[in-house]
N, C-alpha and C positions, 0 to 999 in steps of 0.2 A: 504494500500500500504506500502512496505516495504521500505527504504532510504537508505539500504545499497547496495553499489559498485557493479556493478554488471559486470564479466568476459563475453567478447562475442566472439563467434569467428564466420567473416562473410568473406561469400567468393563474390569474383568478385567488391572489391574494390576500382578498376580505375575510376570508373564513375555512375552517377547517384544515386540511394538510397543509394549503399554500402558505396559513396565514405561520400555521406552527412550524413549518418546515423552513421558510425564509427568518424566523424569528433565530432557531438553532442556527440556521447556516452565519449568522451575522456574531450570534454570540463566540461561535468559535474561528471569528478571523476572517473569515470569507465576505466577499463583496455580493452586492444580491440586487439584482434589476427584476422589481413586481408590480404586476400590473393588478391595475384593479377600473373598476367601472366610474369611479365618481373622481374628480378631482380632490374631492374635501379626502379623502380616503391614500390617497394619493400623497399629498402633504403632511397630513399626519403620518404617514410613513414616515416623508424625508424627512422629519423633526424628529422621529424616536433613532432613525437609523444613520444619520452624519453622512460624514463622506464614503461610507462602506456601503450606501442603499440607494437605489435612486425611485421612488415611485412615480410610476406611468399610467395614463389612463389608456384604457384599452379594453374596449369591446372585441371578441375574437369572431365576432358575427361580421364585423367592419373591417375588411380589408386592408385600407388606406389605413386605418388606427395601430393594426398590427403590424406592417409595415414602418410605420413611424414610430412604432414603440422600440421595437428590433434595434434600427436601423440610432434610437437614442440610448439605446442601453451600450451596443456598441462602443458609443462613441463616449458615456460615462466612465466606461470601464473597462476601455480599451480593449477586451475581450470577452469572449465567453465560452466555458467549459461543458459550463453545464445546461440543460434547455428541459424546463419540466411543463409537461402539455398536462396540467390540470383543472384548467376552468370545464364547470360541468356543471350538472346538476340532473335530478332523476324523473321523469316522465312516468309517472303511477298512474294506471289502469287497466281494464282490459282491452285489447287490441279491435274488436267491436265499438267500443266505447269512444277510444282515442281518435279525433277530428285531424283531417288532413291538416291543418293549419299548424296544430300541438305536434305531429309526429316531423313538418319541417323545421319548427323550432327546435327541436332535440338531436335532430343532425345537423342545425347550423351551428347549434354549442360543442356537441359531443363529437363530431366526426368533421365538419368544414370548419371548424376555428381550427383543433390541433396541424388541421392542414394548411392552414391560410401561416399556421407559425413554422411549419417544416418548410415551407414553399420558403420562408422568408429568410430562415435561419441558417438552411443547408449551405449559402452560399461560402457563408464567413466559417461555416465549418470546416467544408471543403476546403478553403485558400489553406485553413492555417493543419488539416491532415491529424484531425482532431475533437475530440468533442463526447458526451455524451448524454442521449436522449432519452426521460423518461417519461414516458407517458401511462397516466393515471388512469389506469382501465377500470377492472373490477374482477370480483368471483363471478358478475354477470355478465363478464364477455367471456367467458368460458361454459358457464350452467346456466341454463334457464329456471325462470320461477314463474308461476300464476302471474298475472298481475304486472309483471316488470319485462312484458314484452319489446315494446319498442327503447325502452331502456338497452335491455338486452342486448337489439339488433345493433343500434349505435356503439355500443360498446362490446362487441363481435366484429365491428368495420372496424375500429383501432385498434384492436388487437391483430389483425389483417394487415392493416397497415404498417404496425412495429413491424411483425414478422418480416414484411416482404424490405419495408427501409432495411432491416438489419443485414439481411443478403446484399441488398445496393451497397452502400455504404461500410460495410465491415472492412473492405480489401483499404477503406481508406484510411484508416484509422479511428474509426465513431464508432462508439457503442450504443447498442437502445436494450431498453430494458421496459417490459409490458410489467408494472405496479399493479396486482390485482386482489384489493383490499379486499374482509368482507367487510363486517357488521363493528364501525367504529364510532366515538363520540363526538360526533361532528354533525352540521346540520343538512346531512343529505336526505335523513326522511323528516326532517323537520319543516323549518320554512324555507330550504334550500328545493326542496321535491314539488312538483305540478302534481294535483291528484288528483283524479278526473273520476267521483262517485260511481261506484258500482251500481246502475238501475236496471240491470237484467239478470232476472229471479237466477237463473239455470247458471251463472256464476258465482253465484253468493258461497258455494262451498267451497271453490278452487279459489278466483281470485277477491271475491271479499273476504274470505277469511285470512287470507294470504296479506292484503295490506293493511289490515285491521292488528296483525302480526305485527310488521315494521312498523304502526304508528305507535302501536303499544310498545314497544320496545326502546322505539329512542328516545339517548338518552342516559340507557342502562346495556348497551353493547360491551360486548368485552372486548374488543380493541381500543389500546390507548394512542391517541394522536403521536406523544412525543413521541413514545416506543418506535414506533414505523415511522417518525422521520429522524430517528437517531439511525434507523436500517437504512433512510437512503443516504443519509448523512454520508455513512459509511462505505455503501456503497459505490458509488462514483469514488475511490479512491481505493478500488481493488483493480489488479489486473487482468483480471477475466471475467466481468461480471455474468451473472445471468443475461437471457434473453428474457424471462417467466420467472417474477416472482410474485406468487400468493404470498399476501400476508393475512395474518389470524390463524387459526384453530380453524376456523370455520372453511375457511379460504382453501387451507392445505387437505382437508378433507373435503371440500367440493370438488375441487381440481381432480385430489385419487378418486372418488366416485366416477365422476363422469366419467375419465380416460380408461377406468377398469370397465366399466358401463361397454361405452362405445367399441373398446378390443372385443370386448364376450360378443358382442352384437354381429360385430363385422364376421368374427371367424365363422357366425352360425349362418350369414350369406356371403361368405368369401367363392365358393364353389357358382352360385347361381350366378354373383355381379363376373367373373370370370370367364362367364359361359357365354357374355354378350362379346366377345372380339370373335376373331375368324378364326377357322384353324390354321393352327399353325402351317406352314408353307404356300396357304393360299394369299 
């Protein structure tokens, strides 16, 4: 592991990882470019954080804003090491339920912002042959749940997306690593979550019960914020990191379910899906 300072720039720093994670990264020496939605939010950054912080406004819905955020972090802090895609927030209900208009809002946060910041970020990466990206998925871009379907689907598209960046990008020296929390003390099923009432009966057992689950719960999750970001703390400053890291109990045990799930499934039609190519020599 290396000990030197390391440049981050994270977006969606008003709350929850972003806010706890840029808070560590400054406590132990490191310089930290965060972006946040409001100006006022912004400033109060740069008064708590001095010359080691610089706060940006920046909606990741808005192109130009991400763009200009980048391209000022840069230029605060002469570089950047580190690039964390975590502005998000969670789209609750059932996939019936959920309106064409809520399911484009949750892919212009969860799936075209972290991409409006790779579009913008890769270049200065690339120049300097270096870098590493983490983007803030979830246990729900790997398992599905009742209820947190289009959540899911956005957070399934970046996971997709790490994956295949890390292929591009690896021969150059950048790392990415997919962050896939579960069930932590932050305000993602709180006032951070859109939840769009369950009004059809033939749901109420799968996904009303399901979100009536998560509201009751947060709050009293047993993931601790600093915990997981004292892990990425850490992390960007190994030499081999992961591609896939669950974090929780919950996280490390949904991830083995599914993948053990999915293997038993596939071997019991591995013979049939096999059966659709040509024979062989034709």
């Amino acid at each position: 592991m290396s000990a030197t300072p390391k440049h981050w720039f994270i977006t969606g720093v008003s709350t929850g990882f972003g806010a706890v994670l840029a808070e560590l990264a400054l406590q132990n020496g490191d310089k930290v470019a965060a972006t946040f939605r409001q100006q006022e939010q912004a400033d109060e950054f740069n008064q708590k954080a001095g010359e080691n912080g610089r706060g940006l406004v920046c909606d990741v819905t808005d192109e130009a804003q991400v763009k200009q955020a980048v391209a000022a972090a840069i230029q605060a802090l002469g570089h950047l090491d580190v690039v964390v895609n975590n502005a998000g927030y969670g789209s609750l209900g059932s996939i019936e339920e959920i309106d064409d208009a809520e399911v484009k809002r949750q892919f212009e946060v969860n799936v075209y912002g972290p991409l409006r910041v790779l579009r913008a970020v890769l270049p200065h990466l690339r120049e300097r042959r270096s870098g590493h990206v983490l983007n803030i998925t979830s246990i729900g871009g790997l398992k599905t749940f009742p209820g947190v379907g289009v959540y899911n689907a956005s957070k399934f598209a970046l996971e997709a997306l790490g994956e295949s960046l890390a292929q591009q990008v690896g021969p150059l020296g950048i790392k990415v690593t997919n962050i896939e929390p579960s069930g932590f003390r932050t305000d993602w099923a709180g006032r951070s979550a859109n939840v769009v009432k369950t009004n059809i009966s033939d749901y109420e057992e799968t996904v009303g019960k399901n979100l009536a689950g998560i509201q009751g719960y947060s709050g009293r999750q047993p993931g601790d914020p600093q915990r997981a970001a004292q892990i990425m703390f850490d992390l960007v400053r190994q030499d081999n990191p992961p591609l896939h890291l669950p974090l929780g109990k919950a996280a490390v045990k949904g991830a083995r379910d599914k993948f053990t799930a999915l293997v038993q499934e596939l071997e019991s039609v591995a013979s049939l899906g096999e059966s659709a190519d040509f024979p062989e020599g034709q």
